[in-house]
TIVO-2410 file (N, C-alpha, C; in nm, 3 decimals):
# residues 106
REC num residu      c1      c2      c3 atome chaine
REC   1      X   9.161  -4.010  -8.349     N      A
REC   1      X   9.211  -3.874  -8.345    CA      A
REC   1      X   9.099  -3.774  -8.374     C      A
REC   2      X   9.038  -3.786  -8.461     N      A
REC   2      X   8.868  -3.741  -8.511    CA      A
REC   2      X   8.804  -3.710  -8.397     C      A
REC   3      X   8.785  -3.804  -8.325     N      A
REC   3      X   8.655  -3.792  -8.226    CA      A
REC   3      X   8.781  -3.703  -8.116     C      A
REC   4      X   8.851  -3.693  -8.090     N      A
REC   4      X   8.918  -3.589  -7.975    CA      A
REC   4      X   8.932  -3.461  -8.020     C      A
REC   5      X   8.922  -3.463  -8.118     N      A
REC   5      X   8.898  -3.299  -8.184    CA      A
REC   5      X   8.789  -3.271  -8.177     C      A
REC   6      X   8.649  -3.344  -8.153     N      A
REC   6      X   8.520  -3.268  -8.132    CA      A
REC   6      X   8.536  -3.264  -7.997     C      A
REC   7      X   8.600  -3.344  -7.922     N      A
REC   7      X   8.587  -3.344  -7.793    CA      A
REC   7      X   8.614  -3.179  -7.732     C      A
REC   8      X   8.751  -3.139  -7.806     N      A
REC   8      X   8.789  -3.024  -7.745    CA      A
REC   8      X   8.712  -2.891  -7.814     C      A
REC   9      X   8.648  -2.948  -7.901     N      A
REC   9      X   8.570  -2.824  -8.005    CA      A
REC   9      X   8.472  -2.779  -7.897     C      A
REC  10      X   8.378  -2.924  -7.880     N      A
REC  10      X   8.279  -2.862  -7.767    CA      A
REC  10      X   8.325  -2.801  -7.651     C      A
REC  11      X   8.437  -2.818  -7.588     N      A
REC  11      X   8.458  -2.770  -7.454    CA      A
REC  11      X   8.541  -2.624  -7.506     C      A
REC  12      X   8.527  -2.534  -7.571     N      A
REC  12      X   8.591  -2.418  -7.592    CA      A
REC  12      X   8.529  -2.339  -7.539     C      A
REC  13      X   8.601  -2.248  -7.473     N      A
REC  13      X   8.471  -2.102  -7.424    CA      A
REC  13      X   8.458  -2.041  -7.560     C      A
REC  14      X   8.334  -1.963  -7.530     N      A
REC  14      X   8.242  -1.902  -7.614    CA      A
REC  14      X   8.294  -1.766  -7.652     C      A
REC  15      X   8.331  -1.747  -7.756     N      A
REC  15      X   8.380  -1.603  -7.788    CA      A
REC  15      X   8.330  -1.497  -7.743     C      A
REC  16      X   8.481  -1.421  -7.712     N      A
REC  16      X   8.439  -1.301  -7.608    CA      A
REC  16      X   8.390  -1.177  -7.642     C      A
REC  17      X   8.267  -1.115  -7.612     N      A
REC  17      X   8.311  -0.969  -7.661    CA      A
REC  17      X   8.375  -0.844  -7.616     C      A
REC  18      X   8.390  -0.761  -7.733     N      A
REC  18      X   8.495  -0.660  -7.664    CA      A
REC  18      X   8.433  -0.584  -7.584     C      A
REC  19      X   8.509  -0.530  -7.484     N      A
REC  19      X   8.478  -0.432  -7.426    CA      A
REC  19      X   8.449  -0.321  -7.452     C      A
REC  20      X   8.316  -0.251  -7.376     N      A
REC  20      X   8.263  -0.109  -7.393    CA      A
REC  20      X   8.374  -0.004  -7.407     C      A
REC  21      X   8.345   0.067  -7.482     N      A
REC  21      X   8.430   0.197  -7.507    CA      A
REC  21      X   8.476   0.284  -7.333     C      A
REC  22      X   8.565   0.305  -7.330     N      A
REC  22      X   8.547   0.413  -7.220    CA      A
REC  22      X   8.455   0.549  -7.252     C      A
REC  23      X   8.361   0.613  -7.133     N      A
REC  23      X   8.340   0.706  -7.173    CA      A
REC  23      X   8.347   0.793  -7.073     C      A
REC  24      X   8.333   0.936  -7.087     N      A
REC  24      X   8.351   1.022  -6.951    CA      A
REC  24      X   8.279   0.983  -6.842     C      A
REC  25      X   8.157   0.924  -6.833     N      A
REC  25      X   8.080   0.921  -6.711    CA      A
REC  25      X   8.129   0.756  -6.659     C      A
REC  26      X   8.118   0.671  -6.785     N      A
REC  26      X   8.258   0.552  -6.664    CA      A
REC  26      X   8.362   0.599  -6.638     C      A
REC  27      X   8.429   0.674  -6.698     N      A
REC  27      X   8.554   0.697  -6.642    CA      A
REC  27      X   8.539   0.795  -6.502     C      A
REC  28      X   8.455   0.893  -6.460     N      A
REC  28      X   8.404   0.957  -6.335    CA      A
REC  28      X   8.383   0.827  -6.220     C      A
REC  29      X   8.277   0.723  -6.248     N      A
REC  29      X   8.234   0.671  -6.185    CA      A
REC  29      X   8.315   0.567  -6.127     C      A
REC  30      X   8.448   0.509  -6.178     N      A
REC  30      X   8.520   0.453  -6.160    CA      A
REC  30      X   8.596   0.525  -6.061     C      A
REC  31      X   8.651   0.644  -6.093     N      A
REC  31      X   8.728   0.746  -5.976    CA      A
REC  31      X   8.673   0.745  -5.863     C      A
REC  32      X   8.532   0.775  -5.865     N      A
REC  32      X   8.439   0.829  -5.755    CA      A
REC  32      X   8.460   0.675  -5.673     C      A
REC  33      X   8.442   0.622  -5.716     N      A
REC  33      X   8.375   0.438  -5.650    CA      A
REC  33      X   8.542   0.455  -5.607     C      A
REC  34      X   8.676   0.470  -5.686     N      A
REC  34      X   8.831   0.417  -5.561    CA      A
REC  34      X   8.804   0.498  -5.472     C      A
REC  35      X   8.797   0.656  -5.497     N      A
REC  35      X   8.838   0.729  -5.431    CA      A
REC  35      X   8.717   0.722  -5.290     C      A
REC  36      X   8.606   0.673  -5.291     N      A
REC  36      X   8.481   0.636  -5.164    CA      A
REC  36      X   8.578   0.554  -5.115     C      A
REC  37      X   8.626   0.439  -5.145     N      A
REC  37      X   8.702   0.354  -5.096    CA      A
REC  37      X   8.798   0.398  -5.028     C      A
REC  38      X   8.885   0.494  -5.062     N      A
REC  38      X   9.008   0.520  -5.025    CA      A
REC  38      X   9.000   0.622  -4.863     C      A
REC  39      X   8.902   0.746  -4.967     N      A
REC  39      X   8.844   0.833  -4.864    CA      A
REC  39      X   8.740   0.753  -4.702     C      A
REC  40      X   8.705   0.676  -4.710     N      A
REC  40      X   8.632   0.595  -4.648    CA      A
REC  40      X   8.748   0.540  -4.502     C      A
REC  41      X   8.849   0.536  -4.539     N      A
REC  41      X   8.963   0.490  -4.423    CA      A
REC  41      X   9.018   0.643  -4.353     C      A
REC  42      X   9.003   0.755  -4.413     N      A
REC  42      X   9.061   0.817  -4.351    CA      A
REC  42      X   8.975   0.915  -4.227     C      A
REC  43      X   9.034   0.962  -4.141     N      A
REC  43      X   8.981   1.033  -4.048    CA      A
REC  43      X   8.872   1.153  -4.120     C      A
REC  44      X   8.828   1.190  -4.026     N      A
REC  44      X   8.777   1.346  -4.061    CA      A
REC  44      X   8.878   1.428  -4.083     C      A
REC  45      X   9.014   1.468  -3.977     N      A
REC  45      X   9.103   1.538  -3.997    CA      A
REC  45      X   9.202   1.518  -4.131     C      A
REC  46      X   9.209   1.440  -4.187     N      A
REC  46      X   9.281   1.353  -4.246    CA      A
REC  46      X   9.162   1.385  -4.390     C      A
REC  47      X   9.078   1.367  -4.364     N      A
REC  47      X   8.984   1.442  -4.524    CA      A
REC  47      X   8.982   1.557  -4.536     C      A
REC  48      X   8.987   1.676  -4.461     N      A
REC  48      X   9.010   1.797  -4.455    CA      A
REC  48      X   9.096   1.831  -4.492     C      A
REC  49      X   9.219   1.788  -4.448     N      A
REC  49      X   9.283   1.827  -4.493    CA      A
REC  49      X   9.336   1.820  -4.656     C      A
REC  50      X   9.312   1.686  -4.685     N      A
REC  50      X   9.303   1.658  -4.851    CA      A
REC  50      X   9.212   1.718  -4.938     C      A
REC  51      X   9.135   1.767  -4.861     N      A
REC  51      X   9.004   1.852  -4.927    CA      A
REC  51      X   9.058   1.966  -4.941     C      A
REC  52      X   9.117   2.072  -4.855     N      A
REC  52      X   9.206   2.194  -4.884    CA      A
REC  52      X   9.247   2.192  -4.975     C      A
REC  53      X   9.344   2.097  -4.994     N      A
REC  53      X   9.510   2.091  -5.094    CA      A
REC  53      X   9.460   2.064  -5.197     C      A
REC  54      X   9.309   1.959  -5.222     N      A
REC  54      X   9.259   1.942  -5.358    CA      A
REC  54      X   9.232   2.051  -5.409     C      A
REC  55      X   9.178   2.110  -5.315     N      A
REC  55      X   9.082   2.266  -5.368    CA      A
REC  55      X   9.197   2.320  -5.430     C      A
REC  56      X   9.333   2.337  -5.368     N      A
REC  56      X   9.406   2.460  -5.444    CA      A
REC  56      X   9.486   2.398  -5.556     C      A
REC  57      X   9.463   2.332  -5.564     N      A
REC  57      X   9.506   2.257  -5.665    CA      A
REC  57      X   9.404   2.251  -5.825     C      A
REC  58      X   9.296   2.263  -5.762     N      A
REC  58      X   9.186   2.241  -5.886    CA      A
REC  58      X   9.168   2.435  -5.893     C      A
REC  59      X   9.217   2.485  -5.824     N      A
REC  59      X   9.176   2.623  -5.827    CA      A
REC  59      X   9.309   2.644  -5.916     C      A
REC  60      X   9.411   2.621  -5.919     N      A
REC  60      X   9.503   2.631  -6.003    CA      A
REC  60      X   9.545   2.709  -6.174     C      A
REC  61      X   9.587   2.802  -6.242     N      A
REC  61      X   9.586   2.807  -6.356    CA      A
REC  61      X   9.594   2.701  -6.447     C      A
REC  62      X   9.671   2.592  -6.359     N      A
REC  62      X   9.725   2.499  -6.494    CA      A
REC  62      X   9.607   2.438  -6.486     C      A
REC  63      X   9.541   2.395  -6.383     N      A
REC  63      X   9.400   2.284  -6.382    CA      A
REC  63      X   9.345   2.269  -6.512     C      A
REC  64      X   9.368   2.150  -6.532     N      A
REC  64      X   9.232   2.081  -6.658    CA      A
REC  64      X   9.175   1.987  -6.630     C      A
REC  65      X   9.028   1.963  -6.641     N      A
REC  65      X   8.972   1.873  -6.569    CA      A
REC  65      X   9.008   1.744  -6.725     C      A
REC  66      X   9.141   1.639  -6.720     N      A
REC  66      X   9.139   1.603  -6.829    CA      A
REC  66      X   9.103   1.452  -6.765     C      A
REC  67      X   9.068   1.326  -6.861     N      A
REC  67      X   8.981   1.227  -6.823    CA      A
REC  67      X   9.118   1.124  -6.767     C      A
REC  68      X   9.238   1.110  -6.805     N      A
REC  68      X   9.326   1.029  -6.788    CA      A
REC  68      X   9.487   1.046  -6.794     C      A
REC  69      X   9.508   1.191  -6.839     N      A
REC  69      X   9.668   1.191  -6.800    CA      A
REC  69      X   9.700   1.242  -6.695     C      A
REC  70      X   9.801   1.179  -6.643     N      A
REC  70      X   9.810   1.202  -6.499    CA      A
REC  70      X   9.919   1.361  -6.487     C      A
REC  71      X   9.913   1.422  -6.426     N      A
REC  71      X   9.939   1.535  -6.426    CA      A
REC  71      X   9.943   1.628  -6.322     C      A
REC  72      X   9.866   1.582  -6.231     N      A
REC  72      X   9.886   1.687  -6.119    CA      A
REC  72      X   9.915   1.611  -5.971     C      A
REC  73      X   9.965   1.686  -5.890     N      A
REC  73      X  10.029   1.631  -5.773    CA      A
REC  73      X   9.944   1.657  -5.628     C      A
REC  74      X   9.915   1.631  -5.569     N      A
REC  74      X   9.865   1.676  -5.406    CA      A
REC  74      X   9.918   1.657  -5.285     C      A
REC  75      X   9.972   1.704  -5.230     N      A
REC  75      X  10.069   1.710  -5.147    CA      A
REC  75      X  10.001   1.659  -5.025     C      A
REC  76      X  10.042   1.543  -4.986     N      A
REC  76      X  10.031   1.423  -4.886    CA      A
REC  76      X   9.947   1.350  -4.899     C      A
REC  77      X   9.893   1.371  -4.985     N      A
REC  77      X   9.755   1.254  -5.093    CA      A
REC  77      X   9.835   1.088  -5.078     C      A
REC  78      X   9.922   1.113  -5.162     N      A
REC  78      X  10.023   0.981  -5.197    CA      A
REC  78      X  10.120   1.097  -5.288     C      A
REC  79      X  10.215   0.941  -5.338     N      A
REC  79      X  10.322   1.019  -5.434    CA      A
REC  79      X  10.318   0.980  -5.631     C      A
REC  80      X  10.171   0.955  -5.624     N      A
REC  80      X  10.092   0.950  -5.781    CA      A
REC  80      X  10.054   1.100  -5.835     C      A
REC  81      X  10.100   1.107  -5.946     N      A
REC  81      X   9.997   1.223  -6.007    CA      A
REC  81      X   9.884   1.178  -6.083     C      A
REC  82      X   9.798   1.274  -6.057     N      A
REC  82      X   9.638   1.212  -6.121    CA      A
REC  82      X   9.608   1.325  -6.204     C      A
REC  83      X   9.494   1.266  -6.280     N      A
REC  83      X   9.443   1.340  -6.378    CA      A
REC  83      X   9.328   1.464  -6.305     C      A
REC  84      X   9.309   1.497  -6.419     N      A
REC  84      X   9.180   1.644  -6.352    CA      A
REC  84      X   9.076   1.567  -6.315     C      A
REC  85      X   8.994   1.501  -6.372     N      A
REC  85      X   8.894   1.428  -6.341    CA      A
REC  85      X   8.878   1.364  -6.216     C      A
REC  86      X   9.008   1.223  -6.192     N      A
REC  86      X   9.040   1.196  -6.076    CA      A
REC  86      X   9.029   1.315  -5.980     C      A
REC  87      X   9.095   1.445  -5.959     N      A
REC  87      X   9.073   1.481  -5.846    CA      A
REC  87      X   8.934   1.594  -5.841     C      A
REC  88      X   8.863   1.628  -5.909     N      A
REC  88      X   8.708   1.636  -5.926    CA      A
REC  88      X   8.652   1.571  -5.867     C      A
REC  89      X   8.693   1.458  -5.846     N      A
REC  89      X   8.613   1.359  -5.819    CA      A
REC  89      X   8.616   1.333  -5.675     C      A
REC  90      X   8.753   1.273  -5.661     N      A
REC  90      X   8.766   1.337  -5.511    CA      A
REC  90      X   8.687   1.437  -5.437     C      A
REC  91      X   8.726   1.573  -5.474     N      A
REC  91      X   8.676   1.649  -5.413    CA      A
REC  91      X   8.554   1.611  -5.383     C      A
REC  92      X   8.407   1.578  -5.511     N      A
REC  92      X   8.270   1.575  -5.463    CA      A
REC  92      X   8.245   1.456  -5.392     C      A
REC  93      X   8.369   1.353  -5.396     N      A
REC  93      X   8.369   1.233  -5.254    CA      A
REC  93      X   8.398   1.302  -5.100     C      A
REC  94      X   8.472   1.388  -5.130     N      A
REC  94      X   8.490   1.414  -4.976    CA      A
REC  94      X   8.388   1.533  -4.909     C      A
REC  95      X   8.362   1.630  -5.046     N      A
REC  95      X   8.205   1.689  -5.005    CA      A
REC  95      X   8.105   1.560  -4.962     C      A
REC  96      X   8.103   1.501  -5.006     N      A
REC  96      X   7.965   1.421  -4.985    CA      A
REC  96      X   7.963   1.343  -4.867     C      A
REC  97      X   8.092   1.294  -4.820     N      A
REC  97      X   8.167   1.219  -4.703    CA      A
REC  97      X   8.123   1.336  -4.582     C      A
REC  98      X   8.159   1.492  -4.626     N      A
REC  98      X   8.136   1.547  -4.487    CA      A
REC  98      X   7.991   1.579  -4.467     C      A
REC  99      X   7.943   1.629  -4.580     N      A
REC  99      X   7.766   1.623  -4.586    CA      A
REC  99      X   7.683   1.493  -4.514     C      A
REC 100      X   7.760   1.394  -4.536     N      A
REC 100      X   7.705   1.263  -4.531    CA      A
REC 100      X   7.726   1.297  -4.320     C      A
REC 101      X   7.887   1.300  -4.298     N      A
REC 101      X   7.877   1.269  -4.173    CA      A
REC 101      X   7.824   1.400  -4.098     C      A
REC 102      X   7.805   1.501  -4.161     N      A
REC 102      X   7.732   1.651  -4.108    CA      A
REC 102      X   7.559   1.560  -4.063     C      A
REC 103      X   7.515   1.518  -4.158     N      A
REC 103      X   7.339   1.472  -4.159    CA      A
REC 103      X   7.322   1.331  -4.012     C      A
REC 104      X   7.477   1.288  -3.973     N      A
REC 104      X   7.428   1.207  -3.921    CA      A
REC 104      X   7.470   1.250  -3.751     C      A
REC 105      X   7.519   1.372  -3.755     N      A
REC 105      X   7.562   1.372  -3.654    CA      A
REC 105      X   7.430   1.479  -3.572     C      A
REC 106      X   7.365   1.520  -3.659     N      A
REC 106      X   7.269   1.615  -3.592    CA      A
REC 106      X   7.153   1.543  -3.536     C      A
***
């Protein structure tokens, strides 16, 4: 019985450590990286237009650019509310998406 208890001693994984704190710039970079993803399937017409509705939305009184409660809505985005950050983020994805396809089309 002895010797099967070292047996399983040695084969244990190796204690884990915890995970990094969240901080504002992972938490940006995480948004930015779905939202490339997401933004990445849709048309040109189809980013424009989400680019509008973000804008008036972040132009908003209530707007807070906050890191994680979800809170605000965009109308034909999906039917999630996201946080301020999330759609910040967006936005400089889909600036960069049309910059990007502006540089390649000239």
């Amino acid at each position: 019985m002895d010797d099967n208890w070292h047996l399983l001693a040695r084969h244990r994984p190796p204690p884990t450590t915890p995970p990094e704190p969240l901080t504002a710039e992972r938490i940006d970079a995480g948004y930015r990286l779905y939202w490339t993803k997401i933004a990445l399937a849709w048309d040109d017409e189809r980013r424009a237009t989400i680019a509008a509705r973000v804008a008036g939305v972040i132009a908003g009184p209530d707007f807070e650019n906050n890191a994680l409660e979800r809170r605000f809505r965009v109308e034909g985005l999906d039917e999630l509310a996201h946080s301020g950050a999330s759609l910040l983020a967006l936005a400089e994805v889909l600036r960069a998406l049309e910059a990007f396809d502006a540089d390649t089309t000239e």
